[in-house]
C-alpha positions in Angstrom: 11.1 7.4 -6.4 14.8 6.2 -5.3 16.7 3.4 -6.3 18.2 0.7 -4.3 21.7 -0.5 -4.1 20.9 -3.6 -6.5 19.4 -0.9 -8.9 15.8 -1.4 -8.8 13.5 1.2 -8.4 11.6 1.4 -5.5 8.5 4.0 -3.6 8.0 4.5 -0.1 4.2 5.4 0.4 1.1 5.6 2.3 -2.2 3.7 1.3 -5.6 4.8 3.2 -8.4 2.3 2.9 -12.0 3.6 4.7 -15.0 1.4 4.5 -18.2 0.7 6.7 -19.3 -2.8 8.0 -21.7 -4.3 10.1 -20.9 -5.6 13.5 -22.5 -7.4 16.3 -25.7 -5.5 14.1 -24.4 -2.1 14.2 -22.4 -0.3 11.2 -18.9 0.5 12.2 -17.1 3.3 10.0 -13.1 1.8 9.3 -10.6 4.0 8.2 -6.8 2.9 8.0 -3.5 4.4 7.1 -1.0 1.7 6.3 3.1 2.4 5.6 3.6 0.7 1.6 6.7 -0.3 -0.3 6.9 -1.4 -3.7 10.3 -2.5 -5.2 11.1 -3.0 -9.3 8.7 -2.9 -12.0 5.3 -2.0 -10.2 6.8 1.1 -9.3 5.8 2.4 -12.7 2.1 1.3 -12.5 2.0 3.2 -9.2 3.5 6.4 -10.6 0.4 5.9 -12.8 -2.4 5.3 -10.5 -4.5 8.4 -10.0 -4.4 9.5 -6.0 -7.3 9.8 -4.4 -9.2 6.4 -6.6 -9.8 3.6 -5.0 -7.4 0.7 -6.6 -6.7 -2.8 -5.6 -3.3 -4.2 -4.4 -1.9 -7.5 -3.4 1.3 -7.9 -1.4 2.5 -8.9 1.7 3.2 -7.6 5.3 6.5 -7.2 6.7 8.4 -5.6 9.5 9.4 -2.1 9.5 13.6 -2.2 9.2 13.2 -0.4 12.3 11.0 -2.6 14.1 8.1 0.0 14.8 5.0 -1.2 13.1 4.4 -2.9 9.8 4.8 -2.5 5.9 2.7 -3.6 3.0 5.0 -4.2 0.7 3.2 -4.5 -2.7 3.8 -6.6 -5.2 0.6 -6.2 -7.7 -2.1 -3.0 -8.2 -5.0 -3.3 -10.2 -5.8 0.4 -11.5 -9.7 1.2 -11.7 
């Protein structure tokens, strides 16, 4: 955990989501590795979530500051 400027606590993390669907009638296997930021209080919840379970989160997608790629920046997690 680090803290910004303004004070806030904030996490700089990976989320990994794998699932299987059906497409055009065949199963396709997805697996995903997204960049994650969370800023102020849900910072504690995540320090709380158990790695490794799946969990749901709500956010947003953003720009990386760099401009490479993208970053879910969450704002909710439900722990399960």
């Amino acid at each position: 955990m680090r803290f910004t400027p303004a004070g806030l606590a904030a996490l700089d993390l990976s989320l990994k989501h794998e699932s299987e669907i059906a497409q055009l009638g065949a199963n396709r296997r997805i697996s995903v590795e997204v960049r994650a930021r969370a800023v102020g209080p849900v910072t504690e919840s995540l320090l709380a979530a158990e790695l490794g379970v799946e969990h749901d989160f709500a956010g947003f997608i953003g720009a990386h500051r760099n401009g490479r790629g993208i970053v879910f920046h969450i704002q909710s997690i439900e722990l399960k």
